[in-house]
C-alpha positions as CSV (number, residue, x, y, z in Angstrom):
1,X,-15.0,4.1,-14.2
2,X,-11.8,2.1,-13.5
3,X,-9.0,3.4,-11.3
4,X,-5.5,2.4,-11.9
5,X,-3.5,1.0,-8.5
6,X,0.3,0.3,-8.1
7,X,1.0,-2.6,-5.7
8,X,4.4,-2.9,-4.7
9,X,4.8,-6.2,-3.3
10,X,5.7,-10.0,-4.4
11,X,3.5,-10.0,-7.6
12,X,0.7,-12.1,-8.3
13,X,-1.5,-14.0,-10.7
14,X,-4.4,-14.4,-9.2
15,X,-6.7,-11.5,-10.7
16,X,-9.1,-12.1,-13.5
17,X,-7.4,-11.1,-17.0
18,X,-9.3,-7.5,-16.9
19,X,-7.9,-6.2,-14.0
20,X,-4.3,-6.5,-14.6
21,X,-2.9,-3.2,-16.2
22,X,1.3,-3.7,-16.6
23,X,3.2,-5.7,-14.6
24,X,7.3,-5.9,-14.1
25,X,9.9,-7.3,-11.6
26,X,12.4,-5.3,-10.6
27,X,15.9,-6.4,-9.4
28,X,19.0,-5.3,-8.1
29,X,22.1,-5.3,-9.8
30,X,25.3,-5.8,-8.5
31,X,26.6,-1.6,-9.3
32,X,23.8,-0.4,-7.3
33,X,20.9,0.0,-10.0
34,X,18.2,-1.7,-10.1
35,X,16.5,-3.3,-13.3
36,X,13.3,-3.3,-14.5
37,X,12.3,-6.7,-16.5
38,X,9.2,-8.3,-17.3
39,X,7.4,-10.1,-14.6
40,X,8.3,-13.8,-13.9
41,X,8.2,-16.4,-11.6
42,X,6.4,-17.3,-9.2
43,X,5.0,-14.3,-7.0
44,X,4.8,-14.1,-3.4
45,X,1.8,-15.6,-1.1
46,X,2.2,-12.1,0.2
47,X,1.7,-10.1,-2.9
48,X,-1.5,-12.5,-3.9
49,X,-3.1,-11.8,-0.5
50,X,-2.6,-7.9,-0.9
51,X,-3.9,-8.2,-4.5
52,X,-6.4,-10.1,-3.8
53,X,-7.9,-7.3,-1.1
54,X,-7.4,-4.6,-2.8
55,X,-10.0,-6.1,-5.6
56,X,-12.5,-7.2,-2.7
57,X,-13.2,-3.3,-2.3
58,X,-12.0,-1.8,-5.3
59,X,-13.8,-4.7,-8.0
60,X,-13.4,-2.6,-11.1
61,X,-9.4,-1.3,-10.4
62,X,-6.7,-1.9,-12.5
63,X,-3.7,-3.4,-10.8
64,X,0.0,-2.8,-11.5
65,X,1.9,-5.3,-10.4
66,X,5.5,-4.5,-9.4
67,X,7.2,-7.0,-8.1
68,X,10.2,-5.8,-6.1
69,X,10.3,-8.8,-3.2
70,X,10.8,-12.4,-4.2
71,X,12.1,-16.1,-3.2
72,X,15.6,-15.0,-4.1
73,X,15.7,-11.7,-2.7
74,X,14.5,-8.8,-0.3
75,X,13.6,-5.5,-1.7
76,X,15.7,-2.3,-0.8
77,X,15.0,0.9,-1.1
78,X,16.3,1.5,-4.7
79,X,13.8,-1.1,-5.7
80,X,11.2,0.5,-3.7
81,X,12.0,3.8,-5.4
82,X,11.9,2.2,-9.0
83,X,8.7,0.7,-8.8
84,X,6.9,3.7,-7.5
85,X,8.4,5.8,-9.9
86,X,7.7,3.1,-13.0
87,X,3.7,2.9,-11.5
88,X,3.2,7.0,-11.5
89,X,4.5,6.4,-15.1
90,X,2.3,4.3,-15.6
91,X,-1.0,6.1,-14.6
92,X,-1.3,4.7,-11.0
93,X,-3.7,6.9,-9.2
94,X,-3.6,5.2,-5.8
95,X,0.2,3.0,-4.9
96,X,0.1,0.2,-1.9
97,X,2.9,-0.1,-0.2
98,X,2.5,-2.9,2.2
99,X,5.9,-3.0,3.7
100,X,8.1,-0.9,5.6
101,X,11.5,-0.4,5.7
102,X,13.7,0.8,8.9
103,X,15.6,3.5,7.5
104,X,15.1,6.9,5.8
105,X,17.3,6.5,2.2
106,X,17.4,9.4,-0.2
107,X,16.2,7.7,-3.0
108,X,13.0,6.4,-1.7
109,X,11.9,9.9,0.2
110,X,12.6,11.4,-3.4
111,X,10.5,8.8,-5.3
112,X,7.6,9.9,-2.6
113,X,8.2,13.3,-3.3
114,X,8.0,13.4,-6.8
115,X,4.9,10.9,-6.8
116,X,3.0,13.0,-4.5
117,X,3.8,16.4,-6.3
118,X,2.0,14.5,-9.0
119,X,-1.3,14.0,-7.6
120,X,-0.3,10.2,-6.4
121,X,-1.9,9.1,-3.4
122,X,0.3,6.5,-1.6
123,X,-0.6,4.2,1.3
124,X,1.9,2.6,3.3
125,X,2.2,-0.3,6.4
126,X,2.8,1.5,9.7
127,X,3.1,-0.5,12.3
128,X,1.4,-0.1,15.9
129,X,4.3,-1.0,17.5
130,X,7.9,0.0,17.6
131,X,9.7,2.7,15.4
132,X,8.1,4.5,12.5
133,X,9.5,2.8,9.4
134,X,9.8,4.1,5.7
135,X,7.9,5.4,3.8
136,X,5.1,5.8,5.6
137,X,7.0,7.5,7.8
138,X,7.5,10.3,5.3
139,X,5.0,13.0,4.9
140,X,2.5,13.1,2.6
141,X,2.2,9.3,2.5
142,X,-1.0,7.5,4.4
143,X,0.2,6.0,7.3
144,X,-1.7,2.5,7.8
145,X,-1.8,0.5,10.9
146,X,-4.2,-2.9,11.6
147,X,-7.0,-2.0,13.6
148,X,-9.1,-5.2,15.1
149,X,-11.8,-2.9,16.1
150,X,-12.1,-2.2,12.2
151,X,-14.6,-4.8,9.8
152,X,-14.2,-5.4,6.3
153,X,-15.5,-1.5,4.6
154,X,-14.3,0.1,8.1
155,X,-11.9,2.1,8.9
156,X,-10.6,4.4,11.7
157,X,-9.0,7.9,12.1
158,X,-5.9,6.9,14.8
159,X,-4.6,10.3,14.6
160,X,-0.6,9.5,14.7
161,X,-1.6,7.5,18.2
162,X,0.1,4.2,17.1
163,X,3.9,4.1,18.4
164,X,4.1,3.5,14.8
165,X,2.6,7.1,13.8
166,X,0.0,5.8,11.9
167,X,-2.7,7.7,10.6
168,X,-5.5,5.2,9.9
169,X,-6.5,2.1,11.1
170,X,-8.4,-0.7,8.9
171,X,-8.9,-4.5,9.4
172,X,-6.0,-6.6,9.8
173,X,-7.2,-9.7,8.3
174,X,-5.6,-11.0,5.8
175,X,-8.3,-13.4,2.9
176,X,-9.3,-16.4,3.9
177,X,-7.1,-17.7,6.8
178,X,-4.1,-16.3,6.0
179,X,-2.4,-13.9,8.9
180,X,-2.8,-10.4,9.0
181,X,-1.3,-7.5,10.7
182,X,-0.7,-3.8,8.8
183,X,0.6,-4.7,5.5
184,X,-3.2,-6.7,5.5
185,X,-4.8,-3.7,6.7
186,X,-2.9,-1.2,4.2
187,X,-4.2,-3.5,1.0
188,X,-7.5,-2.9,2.5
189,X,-7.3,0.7,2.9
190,X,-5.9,1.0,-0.6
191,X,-9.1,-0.5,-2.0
192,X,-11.5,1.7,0.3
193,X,-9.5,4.5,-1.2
194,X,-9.7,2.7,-4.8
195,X,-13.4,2.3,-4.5
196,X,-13.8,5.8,-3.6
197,X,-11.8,7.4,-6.8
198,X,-13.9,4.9,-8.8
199,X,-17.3,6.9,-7.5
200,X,-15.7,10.5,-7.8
201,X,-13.4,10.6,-10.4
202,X,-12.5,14.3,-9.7
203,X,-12.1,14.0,-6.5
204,X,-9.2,16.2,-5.5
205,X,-6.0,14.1,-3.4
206,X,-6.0,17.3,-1.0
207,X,-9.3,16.5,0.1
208,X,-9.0,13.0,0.8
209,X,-8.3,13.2,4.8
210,X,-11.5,15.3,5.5
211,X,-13.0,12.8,3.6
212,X,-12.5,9.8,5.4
213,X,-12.1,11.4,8.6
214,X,-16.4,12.3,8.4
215,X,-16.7,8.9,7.4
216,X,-14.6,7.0,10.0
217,X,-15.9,4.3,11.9
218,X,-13.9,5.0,15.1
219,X,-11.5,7.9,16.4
220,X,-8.3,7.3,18.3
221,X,-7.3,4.5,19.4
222,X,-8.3,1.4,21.6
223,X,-5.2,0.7,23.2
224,X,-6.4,-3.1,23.9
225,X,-7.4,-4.0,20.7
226,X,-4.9,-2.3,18.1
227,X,-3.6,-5.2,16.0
228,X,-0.1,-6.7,16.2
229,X,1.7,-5.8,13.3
230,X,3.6,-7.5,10.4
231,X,5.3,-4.7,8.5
């Protein structure tokens, strides 16, 4: 059975024809809105990379691809907001969010909200150190942060130990040679999560924590070997 993830990031292309499920960009206009348009351009090296990992775990997911970053702009929290809202609508069970955002807006905690009363599971870049960012800071939402203790399939239960809050800890790698750092590690935990709702199909959100917390390769964290982070 296939599992249908949201990856909010700078798009990409570079998934065999099967796995992509919908994809849009979304962009903001000048009264404050934002628009939702059919996916163009090219995407971000970024957006491939995150792609690219969530398949590595997750083989037989379905990706949504909503583009909300790009070579002619940043993405705000309206954006943010839009393209989590458009990938619930769109049957996402699991939503990356490989990014994080420096402050709490209204619209964005409310898009986590609703997507979370729904069943959604979201997994967010938290970084291991400096402030909590958005959303993961919001609760509810999987708090990821890069773990170098952490191989490919591994993760770790950090318990909020990060400066960054983070709950779990995964490898930081990014494919190939490109850098890594939490939004890396997020991708990664999105496809461990992927992988899993692919095996149990009913498995209930709730649950999830106890889950992975039986399952986790390391507990707390190793103060030395926590990954820098690029969220």
């Amino acid at each position: 059975m296939s599992v249908t993830v949201g990856i909010v990031d700078g798009g990409f292309t570079g998934v065999p024809s099967h796995a992509l499920h919908r994809a849009a960009t979304f962009t903001p206009v000048p009264d404050g809105s934002v628009r939702r348009e059919p996916a163009g351009g090219r995407p971000l090296r970024h957006g491939e990379a995150v792609a690219s990992l969530v398949l590595e775990a997750a083989p037989a997911a379905r990706l949504i691809d909503a583009r909300i970053a790009s070579h002619r702009h940043a993405p705000t929290p309206a954006m943010v907001a839009a393209a989590i809202e458009w990938c619930v609508g769109e049957g996402a069970r699991v939503v990356n969010l490989s990014l994080g955002l420096l402050e709490d807006r209204t619209v964005l905690r409310e898009a986590c909200t609703r997507a979370l009363e729904q069943g959604v599971v979201l997994v967010a870049a938290a970084p291991a150190r400096g402030t909590p960012v958005f959303p993961a800071a919001y609760p509810g939402v999987i708090a990821v942060s890069g773990d170098a203790r952490c191989a490919p399939g591994q993760w770790s239960l950090l318990k909020g130990e990060t400066s960054g809050a983070a709950d779990w800890g995964c490898s930081p790698a990014g494919p190939g040679r490109m850098s890594g750092g939490a939004s890396m590690a997020t991708a990664r935990f999105t496809g461990i999560l992927a992988h899993h709702f692919t095996q149990y199909p009913a498995a209930d959100p709730q649950g999830l924590a106890d889950h992975l917390a039986a399952r986790a390769s390391w507990h707390g964290r190793e103060y030395k070997r926590i990954a820098e982070i690029d969220s």
